[in-house]
N, CA, C and O of each residue as an XYZ file, in Angstrom:
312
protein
N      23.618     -1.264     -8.480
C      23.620     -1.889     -7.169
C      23.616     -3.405     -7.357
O      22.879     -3.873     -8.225
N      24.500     -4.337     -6.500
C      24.398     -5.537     -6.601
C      23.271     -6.184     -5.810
O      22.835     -5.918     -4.690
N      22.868     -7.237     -6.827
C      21.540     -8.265     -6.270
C      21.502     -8.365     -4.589
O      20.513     -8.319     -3.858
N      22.765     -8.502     -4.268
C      22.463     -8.860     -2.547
C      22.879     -7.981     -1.900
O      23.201     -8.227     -0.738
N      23.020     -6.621     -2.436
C      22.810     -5.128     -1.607
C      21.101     -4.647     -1.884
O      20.418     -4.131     -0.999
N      20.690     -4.885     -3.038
C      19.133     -4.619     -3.256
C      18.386     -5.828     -2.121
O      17.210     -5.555     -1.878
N      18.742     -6.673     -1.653
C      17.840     -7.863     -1.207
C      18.062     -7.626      0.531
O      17.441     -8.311      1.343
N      18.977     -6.626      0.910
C      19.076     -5.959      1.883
C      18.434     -4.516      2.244
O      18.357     -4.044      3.378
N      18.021     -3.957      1.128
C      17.359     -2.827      1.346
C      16.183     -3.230      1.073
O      15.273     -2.471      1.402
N      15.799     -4.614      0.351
C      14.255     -4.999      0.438
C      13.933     -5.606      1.545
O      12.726     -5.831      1.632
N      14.830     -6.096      2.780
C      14.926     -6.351      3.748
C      14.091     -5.186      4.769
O      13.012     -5.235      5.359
N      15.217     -4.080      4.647
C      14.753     -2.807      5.456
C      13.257     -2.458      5.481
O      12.453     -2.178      6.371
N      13.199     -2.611      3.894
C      11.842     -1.954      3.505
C      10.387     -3.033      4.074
O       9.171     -2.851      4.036
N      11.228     -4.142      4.567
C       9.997     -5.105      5.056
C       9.820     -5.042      6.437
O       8.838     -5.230      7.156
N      11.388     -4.631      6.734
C      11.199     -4.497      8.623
C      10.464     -3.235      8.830
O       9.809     -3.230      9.872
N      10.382     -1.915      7.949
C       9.352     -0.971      8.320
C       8.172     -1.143      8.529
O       7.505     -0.756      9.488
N       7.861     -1.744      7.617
C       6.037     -2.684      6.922
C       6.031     -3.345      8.470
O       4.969     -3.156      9.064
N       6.854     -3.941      9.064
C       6.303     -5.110      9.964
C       6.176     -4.036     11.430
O       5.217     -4.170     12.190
N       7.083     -3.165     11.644
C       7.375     -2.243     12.362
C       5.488     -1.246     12.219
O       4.451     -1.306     12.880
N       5.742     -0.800     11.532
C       4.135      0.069     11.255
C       3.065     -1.021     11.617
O       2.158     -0.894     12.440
N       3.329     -2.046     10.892
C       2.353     -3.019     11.408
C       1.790     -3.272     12.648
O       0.652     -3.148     13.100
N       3.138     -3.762     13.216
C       2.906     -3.808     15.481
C       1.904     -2.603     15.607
O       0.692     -2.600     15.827
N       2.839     -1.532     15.389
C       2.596     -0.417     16.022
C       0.547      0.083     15.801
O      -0.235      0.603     16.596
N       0.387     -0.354     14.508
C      -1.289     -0.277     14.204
C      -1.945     -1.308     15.203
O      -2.730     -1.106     16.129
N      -1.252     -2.745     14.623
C      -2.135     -3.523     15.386
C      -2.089     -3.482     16.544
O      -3.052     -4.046     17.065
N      -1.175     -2.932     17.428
C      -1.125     -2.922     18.744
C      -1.645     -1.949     19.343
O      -2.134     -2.028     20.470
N      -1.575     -0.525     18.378
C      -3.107      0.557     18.749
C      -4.377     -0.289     18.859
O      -5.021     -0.417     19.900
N      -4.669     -0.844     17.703
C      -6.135     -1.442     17.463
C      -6.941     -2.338     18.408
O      -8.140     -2.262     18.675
N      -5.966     -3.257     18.883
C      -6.131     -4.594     19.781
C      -6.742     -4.589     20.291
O      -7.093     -3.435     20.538
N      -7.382     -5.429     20.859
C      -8.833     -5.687     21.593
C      -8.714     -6.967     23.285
O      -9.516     -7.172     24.197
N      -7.266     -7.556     22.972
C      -6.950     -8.920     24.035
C      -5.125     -8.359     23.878
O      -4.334     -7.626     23.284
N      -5.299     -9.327     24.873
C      -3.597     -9.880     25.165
C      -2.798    -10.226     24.085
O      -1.767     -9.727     23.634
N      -3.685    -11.469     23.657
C      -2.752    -12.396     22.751
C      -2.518    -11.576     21.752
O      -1.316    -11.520     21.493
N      -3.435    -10.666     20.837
C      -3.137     -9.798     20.247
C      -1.769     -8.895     20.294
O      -0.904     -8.813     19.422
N      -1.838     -8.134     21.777
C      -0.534     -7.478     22.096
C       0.749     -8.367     22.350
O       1.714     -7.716     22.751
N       0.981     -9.912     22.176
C       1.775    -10.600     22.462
C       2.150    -10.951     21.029
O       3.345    -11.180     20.841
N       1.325    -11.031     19.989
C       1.442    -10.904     18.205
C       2.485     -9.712     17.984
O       3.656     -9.808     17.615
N       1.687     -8.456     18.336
C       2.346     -7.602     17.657
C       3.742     -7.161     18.527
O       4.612     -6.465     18.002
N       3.810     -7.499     19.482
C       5.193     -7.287     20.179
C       6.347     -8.078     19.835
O       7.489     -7.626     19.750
N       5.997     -9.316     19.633
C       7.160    -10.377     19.048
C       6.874     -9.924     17.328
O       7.343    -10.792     16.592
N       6.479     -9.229     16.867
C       6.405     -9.232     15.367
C       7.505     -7.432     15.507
O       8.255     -7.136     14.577
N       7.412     -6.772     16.389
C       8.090     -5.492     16.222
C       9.633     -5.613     17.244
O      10.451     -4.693     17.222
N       9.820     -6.720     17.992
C      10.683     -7.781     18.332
C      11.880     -7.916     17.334
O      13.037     -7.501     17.397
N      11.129     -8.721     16.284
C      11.738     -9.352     15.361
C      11.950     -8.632     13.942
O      12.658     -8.927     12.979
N      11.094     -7.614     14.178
C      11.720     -6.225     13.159
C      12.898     -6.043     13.665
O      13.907     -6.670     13.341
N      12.859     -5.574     14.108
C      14.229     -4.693     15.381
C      15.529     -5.489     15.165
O      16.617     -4.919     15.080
N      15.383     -6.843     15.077
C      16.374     -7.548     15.136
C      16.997     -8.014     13.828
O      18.148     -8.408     13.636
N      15.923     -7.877     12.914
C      16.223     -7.935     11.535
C      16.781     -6.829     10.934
O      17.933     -6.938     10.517
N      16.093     -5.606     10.785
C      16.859     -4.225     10.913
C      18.412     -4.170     11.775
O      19.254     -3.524     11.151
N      18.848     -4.689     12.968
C      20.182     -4.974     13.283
C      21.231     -6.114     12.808
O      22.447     -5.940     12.887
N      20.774     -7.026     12.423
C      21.082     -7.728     10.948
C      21.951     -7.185      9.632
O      23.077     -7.264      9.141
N      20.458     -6.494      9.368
C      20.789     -6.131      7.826
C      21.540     -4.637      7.985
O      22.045     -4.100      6.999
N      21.561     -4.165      8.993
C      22.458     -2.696      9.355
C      23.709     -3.658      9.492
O      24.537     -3.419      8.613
N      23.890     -4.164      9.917
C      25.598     -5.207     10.096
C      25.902     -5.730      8.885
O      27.058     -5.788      8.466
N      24.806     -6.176      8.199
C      25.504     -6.464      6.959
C      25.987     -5.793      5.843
O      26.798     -6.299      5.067
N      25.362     -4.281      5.686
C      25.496     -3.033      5.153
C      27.185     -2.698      5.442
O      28.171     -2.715      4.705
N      26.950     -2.351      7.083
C      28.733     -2.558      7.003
C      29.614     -3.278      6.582
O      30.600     -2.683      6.144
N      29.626     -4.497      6.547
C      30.190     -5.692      6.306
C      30.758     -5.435      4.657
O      31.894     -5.438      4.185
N      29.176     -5.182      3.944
C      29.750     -4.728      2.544
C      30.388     -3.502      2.352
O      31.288     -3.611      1.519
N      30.253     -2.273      2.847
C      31.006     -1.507      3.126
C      32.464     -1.797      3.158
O      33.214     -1.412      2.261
N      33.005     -2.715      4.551
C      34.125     -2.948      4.542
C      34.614     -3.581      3.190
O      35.842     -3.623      3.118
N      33.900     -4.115      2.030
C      34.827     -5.093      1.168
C      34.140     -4.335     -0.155
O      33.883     -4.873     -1.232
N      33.933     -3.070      0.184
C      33.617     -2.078     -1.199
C      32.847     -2.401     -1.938
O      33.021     -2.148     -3.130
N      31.731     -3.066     -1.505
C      30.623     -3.701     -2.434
C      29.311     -2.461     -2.318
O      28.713     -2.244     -3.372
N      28.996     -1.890     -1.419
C      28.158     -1.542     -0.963
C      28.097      0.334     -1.572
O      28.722      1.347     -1.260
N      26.987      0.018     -2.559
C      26.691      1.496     -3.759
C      26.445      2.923     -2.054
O      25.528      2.940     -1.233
N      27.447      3.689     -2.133
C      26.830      5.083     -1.106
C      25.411      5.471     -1.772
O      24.781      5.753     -0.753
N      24.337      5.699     -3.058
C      23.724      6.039     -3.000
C      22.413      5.168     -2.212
O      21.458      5.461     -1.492
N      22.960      4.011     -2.779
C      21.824      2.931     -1.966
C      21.473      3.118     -0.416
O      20.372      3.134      0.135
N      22.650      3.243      0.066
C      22.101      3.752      1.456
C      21.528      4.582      1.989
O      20.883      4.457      3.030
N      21.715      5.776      1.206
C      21.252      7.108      1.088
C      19.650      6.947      0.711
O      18.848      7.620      1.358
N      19.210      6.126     -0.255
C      18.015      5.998     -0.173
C      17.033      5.734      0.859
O      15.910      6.236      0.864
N      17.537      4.834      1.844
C      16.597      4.009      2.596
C      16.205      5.143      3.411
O      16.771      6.225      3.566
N      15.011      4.638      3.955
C      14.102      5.654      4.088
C      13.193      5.128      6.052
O      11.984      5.119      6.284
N      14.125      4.847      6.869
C      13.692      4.458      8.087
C      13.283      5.276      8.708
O      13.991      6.281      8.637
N      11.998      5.435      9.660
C      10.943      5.956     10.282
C      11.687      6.062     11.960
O      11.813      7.052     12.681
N      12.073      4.684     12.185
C      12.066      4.488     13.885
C      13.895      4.258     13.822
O      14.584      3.757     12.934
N      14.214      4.748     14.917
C      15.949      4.679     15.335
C      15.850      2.888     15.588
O      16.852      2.255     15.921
């Protein structure tokens, strides 16, 4: 797998982490500002995950992009 197909699936693997994250801290919360943290933090998952899904294609289109690598990733939420 090339360096900047791995640095895209370490991507994914961070938007889950941040994704699980909201979703705990925003069970846990105790105030507002709290739920205003974890909403712009599962926000900006979402948008990073639509990112790095566009860029997946992108390499796709120019045959860079390993089929098993994708096959690995391992996403929780649509």
């Amino acid at each position: 797998m090339k360096p900047c197909d791995k640095n895209i699936e370490r991507t994914l693997q961070l938007v889950q982490e941040m994704i699980d994250l909201a979703d705990r801290g925003d069970a846990e919360r105790e105030d507002v500002g709290c739920g205003i943290l974890y909403g712009v933090l599962r926000d900006s998952a979402y948008k990073l995950k639509k990112l790095a899904e566009d860029e997946i294609t992108n390499h796709k289109r120019k045959g860079w992009w390993v089929k098993e690598a994708h096959e690995n990733r391992k996403m929780r939420h649509p």
